[in-house]
N, C-alpha and C positions, 0 to 999 in steps of 0.2 A: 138235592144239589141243584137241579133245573131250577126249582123256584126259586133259591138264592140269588142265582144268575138274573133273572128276568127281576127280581125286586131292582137289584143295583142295576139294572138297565132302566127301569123306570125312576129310579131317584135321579138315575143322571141326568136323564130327557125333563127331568120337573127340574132341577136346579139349574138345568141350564135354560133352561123359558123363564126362569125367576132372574138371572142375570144379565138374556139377554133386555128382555122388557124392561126391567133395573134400568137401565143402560139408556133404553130407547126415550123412557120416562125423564131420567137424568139429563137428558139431554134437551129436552123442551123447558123444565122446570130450569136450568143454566143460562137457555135463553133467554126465559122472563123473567129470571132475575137481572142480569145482565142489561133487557133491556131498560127495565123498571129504576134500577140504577141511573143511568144513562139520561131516562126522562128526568127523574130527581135533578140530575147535578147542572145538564142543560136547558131543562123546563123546555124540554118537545113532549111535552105527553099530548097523547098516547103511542106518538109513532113508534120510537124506540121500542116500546114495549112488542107492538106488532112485526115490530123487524124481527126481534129475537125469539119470539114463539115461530115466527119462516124458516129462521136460518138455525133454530134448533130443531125441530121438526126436519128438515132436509137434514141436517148432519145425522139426527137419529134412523133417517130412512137409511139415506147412506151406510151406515155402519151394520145396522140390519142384513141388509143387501150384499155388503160386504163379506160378514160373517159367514152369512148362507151360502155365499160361493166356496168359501174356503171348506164347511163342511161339505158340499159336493163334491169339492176336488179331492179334498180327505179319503171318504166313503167312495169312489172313483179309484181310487190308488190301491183299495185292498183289495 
C-alpha cells in the first residue's frame, strides 16, 4: 500500500516538472516566434526576434517563480 502511495507521489512530482518546463519552454519558443513574425512583416531583423526571446524568457521566469510561490504557500497551509 505504501509503495502505491510513494509511485503516485512521484508521477505527480514528474508530471508536474513536465508542465511546468512545458510552460517555461513555451514561453520563449511564443517569443521567437512572435518575434520572428514581427521581423518578417516589418523587416527589423533581427531585433524583434531578440525582443521576444527577452520578453519570453522573463515572462517564463516569471511564471516559474510564480508557480513556486504558490506551492510554498500551498505546502505552508497544510
Amino acid at each position: 500500500m505504501q509503495q502505491d502511495s510513494t509511485h503516485r507521489q512521484v508521477t505527480a512530482a514528474v508530471d508536474d516538472g513536465w508542465m511546468r518546463g512545458g510552460s517555461f519552454l513555451g514561453s520563449i519558443l511564443s517569443g521567437f516566434l512572435l518575434g520572428y513574425l514581427g521581423d518578417r512583416w516589418l523587416d527589423t531583423t533581427p531585433w524583434l526576434v531578440i525582443l521576444g526571446i527577452v520578453v519570453g524568457s522573463y515572462s517564463g521566469f516569471m511564471r516559474l517563480w510564480h508557480e513556486s510561490r504558490v506551492m510554498t504557500d500551498e505546502r505552508d497551509d497544510r
